[in-house]
C-alpha positions in Angstrom: 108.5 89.3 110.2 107.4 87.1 107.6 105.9 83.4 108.6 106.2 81.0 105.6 103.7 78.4 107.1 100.7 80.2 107.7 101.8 82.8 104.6 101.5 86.4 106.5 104.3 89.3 107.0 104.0 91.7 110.2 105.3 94.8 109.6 106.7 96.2 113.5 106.9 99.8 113.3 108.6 100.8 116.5 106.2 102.2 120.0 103.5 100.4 117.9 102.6 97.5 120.2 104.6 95.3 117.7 106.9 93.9 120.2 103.8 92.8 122.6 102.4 90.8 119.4 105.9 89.2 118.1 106.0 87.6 121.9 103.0 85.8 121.3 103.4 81.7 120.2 103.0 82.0 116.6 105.7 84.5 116.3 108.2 83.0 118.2 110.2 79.9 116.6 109.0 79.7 113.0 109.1 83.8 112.0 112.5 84.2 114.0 114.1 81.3 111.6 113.0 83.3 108.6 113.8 86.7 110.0 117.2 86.8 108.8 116.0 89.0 106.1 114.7 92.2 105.6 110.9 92.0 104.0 112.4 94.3 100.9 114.8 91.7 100.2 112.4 89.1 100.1 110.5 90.2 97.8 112.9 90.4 95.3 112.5 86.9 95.0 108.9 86.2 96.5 105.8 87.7 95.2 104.4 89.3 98.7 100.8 89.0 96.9 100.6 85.8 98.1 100.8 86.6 101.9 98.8 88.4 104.1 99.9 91.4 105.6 99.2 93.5 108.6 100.2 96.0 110.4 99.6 98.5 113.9 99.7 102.2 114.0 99.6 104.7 115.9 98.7 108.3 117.2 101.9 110.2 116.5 101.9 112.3 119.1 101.4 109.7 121.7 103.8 107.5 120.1 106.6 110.4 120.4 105.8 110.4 124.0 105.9 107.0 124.8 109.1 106.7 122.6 111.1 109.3 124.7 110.3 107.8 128.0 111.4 104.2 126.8 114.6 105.9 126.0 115.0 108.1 128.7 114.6 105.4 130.8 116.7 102.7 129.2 120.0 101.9 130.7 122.8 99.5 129.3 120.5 96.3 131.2 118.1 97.1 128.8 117.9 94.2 126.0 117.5 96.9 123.2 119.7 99.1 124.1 122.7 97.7 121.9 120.3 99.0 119.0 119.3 102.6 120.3 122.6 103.1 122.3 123.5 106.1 120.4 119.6 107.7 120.7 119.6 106.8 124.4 123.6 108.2 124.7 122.2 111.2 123.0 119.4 111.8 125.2 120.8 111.1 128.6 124.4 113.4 128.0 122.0 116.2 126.7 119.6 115.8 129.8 116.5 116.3 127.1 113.6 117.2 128.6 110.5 116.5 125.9 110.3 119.5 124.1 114.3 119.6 123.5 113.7 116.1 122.5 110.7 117.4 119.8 112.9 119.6 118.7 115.6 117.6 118.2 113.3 115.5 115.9 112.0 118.2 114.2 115.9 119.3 113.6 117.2 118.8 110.0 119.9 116.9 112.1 117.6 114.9 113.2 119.7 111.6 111.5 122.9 112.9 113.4 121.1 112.3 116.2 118.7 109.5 116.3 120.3 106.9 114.2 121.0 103.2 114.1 123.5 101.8 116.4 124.3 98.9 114.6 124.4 100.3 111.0 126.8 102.8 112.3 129.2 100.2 113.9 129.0 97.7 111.3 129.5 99.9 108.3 130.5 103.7 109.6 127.7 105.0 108.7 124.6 106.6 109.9 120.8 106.3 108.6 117.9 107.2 110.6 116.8 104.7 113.4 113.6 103.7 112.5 112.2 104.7 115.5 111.9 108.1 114.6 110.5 107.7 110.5 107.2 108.2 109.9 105.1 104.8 109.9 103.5 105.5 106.5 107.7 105.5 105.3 108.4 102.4 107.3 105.6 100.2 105.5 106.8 102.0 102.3 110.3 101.4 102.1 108.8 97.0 103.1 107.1 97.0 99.5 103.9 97.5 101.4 101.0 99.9 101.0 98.2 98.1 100.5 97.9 95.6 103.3 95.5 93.1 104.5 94.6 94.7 107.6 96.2 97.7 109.7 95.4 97.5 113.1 95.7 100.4 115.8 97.7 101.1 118.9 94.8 102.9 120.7 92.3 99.1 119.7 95.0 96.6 120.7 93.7 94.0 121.7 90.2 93.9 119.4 92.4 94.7 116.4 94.8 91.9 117.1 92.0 89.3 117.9 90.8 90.4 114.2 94.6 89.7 112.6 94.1 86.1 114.4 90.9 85.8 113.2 91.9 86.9 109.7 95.4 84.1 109.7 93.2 81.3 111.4 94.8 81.2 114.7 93.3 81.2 118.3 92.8 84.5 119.9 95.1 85.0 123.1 95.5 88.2 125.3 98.5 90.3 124.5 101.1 91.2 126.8 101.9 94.9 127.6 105.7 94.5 126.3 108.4 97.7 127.0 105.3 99.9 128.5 106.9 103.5 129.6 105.2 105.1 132.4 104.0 108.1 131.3 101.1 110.6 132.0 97.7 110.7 128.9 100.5 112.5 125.7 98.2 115.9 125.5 99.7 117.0 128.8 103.7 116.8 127.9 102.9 119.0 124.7 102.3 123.1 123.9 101.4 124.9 120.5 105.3 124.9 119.6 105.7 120.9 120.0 102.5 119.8 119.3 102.6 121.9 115.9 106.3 120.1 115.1 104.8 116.7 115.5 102.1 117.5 112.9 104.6 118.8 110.5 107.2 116.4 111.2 104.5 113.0 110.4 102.0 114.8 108.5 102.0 111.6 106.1 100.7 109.4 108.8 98.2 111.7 110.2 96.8 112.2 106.7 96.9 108.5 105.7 95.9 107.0 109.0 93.0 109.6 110.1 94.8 110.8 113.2 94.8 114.3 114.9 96.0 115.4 117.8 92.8 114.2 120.1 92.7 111.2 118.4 91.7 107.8 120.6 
C-alpha cells in the first residue's frame, strides 16, 4: 500500500499482521484510492527513495501454522475467499491434515496447488499465491530490500507504535484481524515438517534471524 500524503509504502506480506494494520484510519481511504497499482509498477515511474517503507515479518514456522488454519477454516462467507478459493478448494477436497499440508508446500507442485485465484480466472494462468512465497521474495519482487523499518509479528503492537512514531501519526491499539485459533506452532510440527519449513524459507530465516524457537 502506498500513501502519497504522508510519503510511506507498507509492504503486507500475507499471516503477517498486515491486514490488522491496513484497518487502522490512516490506511483506510487515502492508500485504498492509490492502491490500484502494484508497488513494482509504481516505481517505474516514482523514485520509492523518497518514501518510507516498512514492513512485518514473521516466524515461518508459526506463520505456516497460522496460514493453514485460516484456510482450513474459510468457507465461501469468508471475504477473502474469492482470492484463495482454489488453496482452500484444495485443502478441504484433500482433507489435509498439517503435515500433508507441509508437504504439499514443500512439493515441487507446490504452484499447482496453492495459486492465485484471480490470476488464474482472469488470464488462465497459474502463479504462486503469495501466501505461500517466502517474505524475503515478496519484499523483493516490490523493489524493496532496504526498508525504513521491518517490524515483527511476534512485537506487534511495540513495532507498529514505532512505524507511527517513525510517519508522525498517533499511536492506536491494533485490532487482531483474521486470527485462526490454533494451539503455540511447536506442537503441530515433527523432524520431517519442521525440517521442510527450514528448507522451504531458508531465505527468511537467514535474513530475518529466525529459528524454529524463535519469539
Amino acid at each position: 500500500m502506498i500513501h502519497h500524503r504522508k510519503k510511506f509504502i507498507f509492504i503486507h506480506i500475507p499471516k503477517c499482521g498486515g491486514s490488522s494494520i491496513t484497518k487502522q484510519a490512516f490506511f483506510k481511504k487515502r492508500s485504498q484510492e492509490n492502491a490500484h497499482k502494484s508497488i513494482s509498477e509504481y516505481a517505474k515511474t516514482k523514485d520509492l527513495t523518497k518514501f518510507k517503507q516498512f514492513s512485518i515479518t514473521r516466524n515461518p514456522w508459526d506463520r505456516i501454522v497460522s496460514l493453514y488454519f485460516f484456510w482450513r477454516n474459510m468457507n465461501k462467507k469468508h471475504p477473502y475467499y474469492k482470492w484463495d478459493k482454489y488453496a482452500v478448494q484444495f485443502i478441504h477436497d484433500k482433507n489435509l491434515n498439517f503435515e500433508e499440508f507441509v508437504q504439499a508446500i514443500y512439493s515441487k507442485n507446490s504452484k499447482k496447488f496453492f495459486f492465485k485465484s484471480y490470476d488464474f480466472e482472469n488470464h488462465k494462468t497459474k502463479k504462486e499465491i503469495d501466501h505461500t512465497k517466502s517474505q524475503r521474495s515478496l519484499l523483493e519482487n516490490n523493489g524493496l530490500v532496504n526498508l525504513t523499518f521491518i517490524g515483527r509479528f511476534e512485537n506487534l503492537q511495540n513495532d507498529f507504535d514505532k512505524i507511527c512514531d517513525i510517519i508522525k501519526i498517533p499511536r492506536s491499539t491494533l485490532p487482531h484481524a483474521n486470527k485462526s485459533p490454533h494451539k503455540h506452532y511447536s506442537e503441530y510440527y515433527n523432524d520431517r515438517t519442521r525440517e521442510m519449513i527450514e528448507r522451504k524459507y531458508k531465505e527468511d530465516i537467514k535474513e530475518f534471524g529466525y529459528n524454529f524457537w524463535h519469539e
